[in-house]
C-alpha positions in Angstrom: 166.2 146.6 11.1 167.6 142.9 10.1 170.4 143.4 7.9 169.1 141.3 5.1 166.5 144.1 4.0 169.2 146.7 3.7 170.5 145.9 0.2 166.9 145.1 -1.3 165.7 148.7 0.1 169.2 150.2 -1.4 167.5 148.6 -4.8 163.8 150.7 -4.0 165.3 153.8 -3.2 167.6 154.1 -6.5 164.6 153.0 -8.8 162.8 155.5 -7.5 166.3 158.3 -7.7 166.3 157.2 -11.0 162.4 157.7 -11.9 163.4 161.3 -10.8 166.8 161.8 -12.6 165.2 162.2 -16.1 164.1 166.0 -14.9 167.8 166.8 -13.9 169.2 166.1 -17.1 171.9 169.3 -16.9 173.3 168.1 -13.7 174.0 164.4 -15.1 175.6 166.2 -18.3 177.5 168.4 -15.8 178.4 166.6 -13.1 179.0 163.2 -14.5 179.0 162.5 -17.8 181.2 165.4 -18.9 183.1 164.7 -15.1 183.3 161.9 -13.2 182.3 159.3 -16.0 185.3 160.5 -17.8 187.9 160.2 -15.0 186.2 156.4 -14.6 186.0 155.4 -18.4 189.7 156.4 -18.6 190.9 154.7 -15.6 188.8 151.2 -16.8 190.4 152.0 -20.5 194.0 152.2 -19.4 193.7 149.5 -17.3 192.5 147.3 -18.9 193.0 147.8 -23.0 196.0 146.7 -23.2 195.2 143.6 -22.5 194.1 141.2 -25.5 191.4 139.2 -24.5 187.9 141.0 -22.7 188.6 140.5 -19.5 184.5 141.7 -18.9 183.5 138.4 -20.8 185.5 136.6 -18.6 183.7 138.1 -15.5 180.4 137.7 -17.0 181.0 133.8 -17.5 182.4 133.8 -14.0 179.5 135.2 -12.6 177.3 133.0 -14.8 178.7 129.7 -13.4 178.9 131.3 -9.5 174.6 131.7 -10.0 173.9 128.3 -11.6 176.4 126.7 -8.6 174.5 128.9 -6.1 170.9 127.6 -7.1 172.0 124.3 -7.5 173.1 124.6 -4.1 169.9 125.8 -2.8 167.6 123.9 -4.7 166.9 121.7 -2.0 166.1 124.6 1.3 164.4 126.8 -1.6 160.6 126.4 -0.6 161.4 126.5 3.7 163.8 129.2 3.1 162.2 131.0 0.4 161.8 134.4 1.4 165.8 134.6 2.5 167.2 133.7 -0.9 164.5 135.9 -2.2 166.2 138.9 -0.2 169.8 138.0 -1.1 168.7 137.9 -5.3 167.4 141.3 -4.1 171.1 142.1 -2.7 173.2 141.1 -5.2 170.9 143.1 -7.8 171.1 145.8 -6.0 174.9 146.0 -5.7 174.5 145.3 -9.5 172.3 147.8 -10.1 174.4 150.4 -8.4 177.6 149.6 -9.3 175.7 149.5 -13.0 175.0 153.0 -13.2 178.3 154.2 -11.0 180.3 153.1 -13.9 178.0 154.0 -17.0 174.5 154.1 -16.9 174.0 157.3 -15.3 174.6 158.4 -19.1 171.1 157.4 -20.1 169.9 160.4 -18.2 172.6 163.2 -20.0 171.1 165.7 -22.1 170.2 164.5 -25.7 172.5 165.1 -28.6 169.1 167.0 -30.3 169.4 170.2 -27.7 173.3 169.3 -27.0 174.0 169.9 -30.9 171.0 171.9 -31.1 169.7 169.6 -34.8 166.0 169.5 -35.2 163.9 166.3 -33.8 161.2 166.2 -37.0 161.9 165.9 -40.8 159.3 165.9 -43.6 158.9 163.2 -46.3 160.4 165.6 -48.8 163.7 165.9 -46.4 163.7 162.3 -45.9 163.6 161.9 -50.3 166.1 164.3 -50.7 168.6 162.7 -48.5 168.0 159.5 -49.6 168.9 160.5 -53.1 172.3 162.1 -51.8 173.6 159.4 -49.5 172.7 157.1 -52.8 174.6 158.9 -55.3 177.9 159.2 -52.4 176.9 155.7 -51.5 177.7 154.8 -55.7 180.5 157.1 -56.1 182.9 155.3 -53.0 182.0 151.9 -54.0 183.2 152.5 -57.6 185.8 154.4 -56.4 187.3 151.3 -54.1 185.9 148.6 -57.6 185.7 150.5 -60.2 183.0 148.5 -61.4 179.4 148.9 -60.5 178.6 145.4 -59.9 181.4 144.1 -57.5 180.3 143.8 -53.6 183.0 145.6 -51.3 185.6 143.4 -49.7 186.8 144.9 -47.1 190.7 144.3 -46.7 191.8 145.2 -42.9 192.2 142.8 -39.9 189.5 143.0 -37.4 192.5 144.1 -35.1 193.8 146.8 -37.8 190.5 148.1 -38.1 189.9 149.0 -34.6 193.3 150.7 -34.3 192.0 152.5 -38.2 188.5 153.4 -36.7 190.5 156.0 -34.2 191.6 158.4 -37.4 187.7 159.2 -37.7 187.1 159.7 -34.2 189.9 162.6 -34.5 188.8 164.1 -37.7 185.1 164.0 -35.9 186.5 165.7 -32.2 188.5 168.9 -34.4 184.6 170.1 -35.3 182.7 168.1 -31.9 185.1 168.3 -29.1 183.1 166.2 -27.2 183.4 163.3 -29.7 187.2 163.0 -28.6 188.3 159.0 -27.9 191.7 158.6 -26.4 192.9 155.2 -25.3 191.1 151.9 -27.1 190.2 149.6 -25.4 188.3 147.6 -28.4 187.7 143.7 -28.3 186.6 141.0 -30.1 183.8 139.1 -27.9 184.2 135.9 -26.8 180.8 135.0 -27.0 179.8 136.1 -30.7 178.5 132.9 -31.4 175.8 133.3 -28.8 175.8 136.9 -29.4 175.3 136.2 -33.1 171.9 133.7 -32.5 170.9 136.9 -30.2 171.2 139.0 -32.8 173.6 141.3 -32.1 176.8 142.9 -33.2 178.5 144.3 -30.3 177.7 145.8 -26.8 179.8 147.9 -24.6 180.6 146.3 -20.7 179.6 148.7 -18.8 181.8 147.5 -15.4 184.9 147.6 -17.6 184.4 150.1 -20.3 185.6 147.6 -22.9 184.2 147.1 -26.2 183.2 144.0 -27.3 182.5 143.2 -31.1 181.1 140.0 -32.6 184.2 139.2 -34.5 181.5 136.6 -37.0 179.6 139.6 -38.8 180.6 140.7 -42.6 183.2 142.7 -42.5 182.1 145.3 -45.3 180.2 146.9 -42.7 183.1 146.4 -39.5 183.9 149.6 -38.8 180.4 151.0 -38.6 179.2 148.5 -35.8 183.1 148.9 -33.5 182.7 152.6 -33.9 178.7 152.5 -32.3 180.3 150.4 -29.3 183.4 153.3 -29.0 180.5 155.8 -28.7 179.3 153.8 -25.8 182.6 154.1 -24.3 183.1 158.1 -24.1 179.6 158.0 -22.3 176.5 157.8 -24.9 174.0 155.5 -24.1 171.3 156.2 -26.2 171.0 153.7 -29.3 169.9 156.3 -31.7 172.8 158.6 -30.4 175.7 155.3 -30.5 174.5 155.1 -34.5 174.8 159.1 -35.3 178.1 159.0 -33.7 179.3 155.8 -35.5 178.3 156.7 -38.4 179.9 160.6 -38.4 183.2 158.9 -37.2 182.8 156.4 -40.0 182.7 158.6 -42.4 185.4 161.4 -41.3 187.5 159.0 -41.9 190.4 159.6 -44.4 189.8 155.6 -45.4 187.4 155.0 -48.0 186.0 151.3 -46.6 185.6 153.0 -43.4 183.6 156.1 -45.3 181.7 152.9 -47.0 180.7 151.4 -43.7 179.1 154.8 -42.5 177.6 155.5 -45.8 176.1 152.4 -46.9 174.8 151.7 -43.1 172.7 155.2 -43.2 171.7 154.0 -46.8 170.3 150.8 -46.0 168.2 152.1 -43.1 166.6 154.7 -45.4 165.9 152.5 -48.1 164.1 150.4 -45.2 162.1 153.2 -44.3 161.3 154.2 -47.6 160.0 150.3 -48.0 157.9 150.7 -44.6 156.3 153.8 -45.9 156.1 154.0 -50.0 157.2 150.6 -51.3 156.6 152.5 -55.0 159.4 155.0 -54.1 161.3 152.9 -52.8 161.3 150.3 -55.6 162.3 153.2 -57.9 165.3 154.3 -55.4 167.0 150.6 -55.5 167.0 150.7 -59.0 169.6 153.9 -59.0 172.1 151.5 -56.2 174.9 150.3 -57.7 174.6 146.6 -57.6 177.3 146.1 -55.6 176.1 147.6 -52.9 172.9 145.9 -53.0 175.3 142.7 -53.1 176.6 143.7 -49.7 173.0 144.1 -48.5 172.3 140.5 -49.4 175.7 139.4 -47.5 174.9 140.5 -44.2 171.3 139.4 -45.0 172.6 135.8 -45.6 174.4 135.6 -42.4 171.7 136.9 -40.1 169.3 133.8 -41.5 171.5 131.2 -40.9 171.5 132.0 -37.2 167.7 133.3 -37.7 165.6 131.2 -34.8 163.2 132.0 -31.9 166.4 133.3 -29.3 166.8 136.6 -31.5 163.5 137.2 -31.0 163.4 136.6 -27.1 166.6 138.6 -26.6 164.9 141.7 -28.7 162.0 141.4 -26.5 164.3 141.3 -23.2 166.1 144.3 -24.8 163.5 146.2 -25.8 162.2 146.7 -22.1 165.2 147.1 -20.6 166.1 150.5 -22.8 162.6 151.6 -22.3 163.3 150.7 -18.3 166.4 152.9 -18.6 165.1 156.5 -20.1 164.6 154.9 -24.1 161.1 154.9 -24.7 161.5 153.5 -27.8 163.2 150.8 -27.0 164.8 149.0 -30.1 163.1 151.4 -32.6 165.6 153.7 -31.3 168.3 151.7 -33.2 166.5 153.8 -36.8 165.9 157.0 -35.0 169.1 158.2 -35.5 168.0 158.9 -39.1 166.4 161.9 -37.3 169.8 163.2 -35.9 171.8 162.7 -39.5 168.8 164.2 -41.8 168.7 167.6 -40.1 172.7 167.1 -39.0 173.5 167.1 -43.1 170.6 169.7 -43.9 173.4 172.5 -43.9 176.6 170.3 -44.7 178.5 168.6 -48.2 177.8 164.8 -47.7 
C-alpha cells in the first residue's frame, strides 16, 4: 500500500472508533478523563499559563497563513494533480483529528453529569415556575445589595486579568462539596481574535491542543466571570455545552464575591425568563415585571453589543457549530447551550439558592 493512503485511512478508522465510543462511556470516564486527560491538561497548563499572551492563537493564525500559502501554491497543478492534494487534505486532518481528541475531545464521550451527579434529566412547568421565582427574588436581593438602589445596572469593578485570578475562589468553594470540580493551575487568556470572535458570536472557547482558555476580552463585563468560568470547565475535561454552563454557573455563584454570585445568578435568570417567553409569553410578561430594573438594564447592555456586530457571519458560524457538536456526541447541537437549565433545576430542587 502507497503511503499517501495511510493517513486518510488512519481518518476512517477513528470515525468509525468514535461512532463506537458513545457505548463505552465508563471506560472514557475511567481511563481518560478522570486519567490520562488530567496528567495532559496539567502538563499543557503549567507549561504554558504562565505565559501572557495565548500562545494557541498564535498557532492557529500560523497554521491559517501555512494553508492559504499552500493552496496558493498549488493552485496552478490542482486539476492534473487533484486526487494527490486531495489525499494530503485527508493527512493533515487526520493527524488533526487525532491529535484533537488525544488532547481533549475524547471528553465528549465521558459519562454525563445527569448519572455522574445522579440529578434528574426532566422537570415539569410547575418546577420550571418555581425556580424562576427564586433565582428572581436572589437575582434582586445581590443587585441591591452591590447598588442599593433597584434601578442602577451592575458595574462590574475587577480587571479582566483580576477576574480570572478571582474566578478560582469559586472553583474551590465548588470542589470541597464536588471533588471533581477541583481547578489547579490557570491558564486563562484573553483572545486575540475577539473581534472576529465577537462578529461569530461568541464569548470564549477553550484550545483544545494547548488547554488554554481564551476569552473575548470585548463582551460586557457584568457578566465576565460567568462566560471565563464555562471555558475553565472546558479545561478540567467537560465538553458538553450544557455541562460547561452548570459548572460555570455553580462556580460563579460559590463564590465569596458578590459580582461574581451576580454573573452566575443573573446568567441562569436571563435563560429562564427566555424560556418562559418561548413557551407562555403571559407568564413571562408578569415575571419581568417583579426584576429589578437594573438587572433588566444589564440585559439590554449585553443586548446592545451583540447588535452592533449582528450580521450574516454569526449566523454561518452557528450553523458550522451546530454540526460539529452534533458530529461529536451533542445531539443538540447549540440548543445544548439552554439545556443546562435541566441540570440546575433538579441540582437546586433539594438545596438554599
Amino acid at each position: 500500500m502507497k503511503s499517501k493512503y495511510i493517513l486518510p485511512l488512519f481518518l476512517l478508522l477513528q470515525i468509525i472508533v468514535l461512532k463506537i465510543l458513545p457505548y463505552f462511556s465508563d471506560y472514557v470516564e475511567g481511563f481518560y478523563s478522570n486519567n490520562l486527560f488530567v496528567r495532559i491538561s496539567h502538563f499543557s497548563r503549567t507549561l504554558l499559563g504562565k505565559i501572557p499572551f495565548s500562545v494557541g492563537d498564535c498557532i492557529y493564525a500560523v497554521l491559517i497563513l501555512s494553508a492559504i500559502v499552500w493552496f496558493w501554491k498549488i493552485r496552478k497543478t490542482w486539476r492534473a494533480d487533484w486526487k494527490d492534494h486531495i489525499l494530503t487534505i485527508l493527512g493533515k486532518i487526520s493527524i488533526f483529528y487525532f491529535f484533537f481528541h488525544l488532547l481533549w475531545a475524547f471528553n465528549y464521550y465521558r459519562e454525563p453529569l445527569f448519572a455522574k451527579m445522579e440529578i434528574k434529566r426532566e422537570y415539569t412547568d410547575a418546577d420550571l415556575l418555581a425556580f424562576t421565582k427564586r433565582l428572581i427574588a436572589k437575582t434582586n436581593k445581590i443587585q441591591f445589595d452591590i447598588t442599593k438602589n433597584k434601578s442602577e445596572k451592575i458595574v462590574f469593578p475587577y480587571s479582566q486579568k483580576e477576574s480570572f485570578k478571582m474566578i478560582l475562589n469559586g472553583y474551590n468553594n465548588l470542589a470541597q462539596e464536588h471533588p471533581y470540580f477541583k481547578y489547579e493551575i490557570l491558564s486563562v487568556k484573553k483572545s486575540l481574535f475577539s473581534t472576529p470572535l465577537t462578529y461569530m458570536g461568541f464569548g470564549g472557547y477553550l484550545n483544545p491542543f494547548t488547554n488554554e482558555a481564551q476569552i473575548n476580552d470585548l463582551l460586557p463585563m457584568y457578566n465576565f466571570p460567568q462566560t471565563t468560568a464555562h471555558e475553565m470547565a472546558h479545561q478540567i475535561g467537560f465538553a458538553s455545552e450544557n455541562e460547561c454552563n452548570f459548572i460555570g454557573v455553580l462556580a460563579s455563584v460559590k463564590n465569596n464575591n458578590p459580582y461574581f454570585q451576580y454573573a452566575g445568578y443573573s446568567f441562569t435568570l436571563h435563560y429562564c425568563l427566555s424560556i418562559w417567553k418561548y413557551k407562555n409569553e403571559k407568564i413571562f410578561t408578569i415575571l419581568k415585571k417583579q426584576v429589578n430594573p437594573g438587572i433588566l438594564k444589564n440585559y439590554q447592555e449585553s443586548q446592545d453589543f451583540w447588535k452592533q456586530y449582528d450580521t450574516f457571519i454569526d449566523e454561518g458560524f452557528h450553523f458550522i457549530y451546530d454540526s460539529f457538536l452534533k458530529s461529536n456526541n451533542q445531539k443538540d447541537g447549540m440548543e445544548s447551550y439552554s439545556k443546562f437549565i435541566d441540570l440546575t433545576i433538579n441540582y437546586y430542587k433539594t438545596r438554599q439558592l
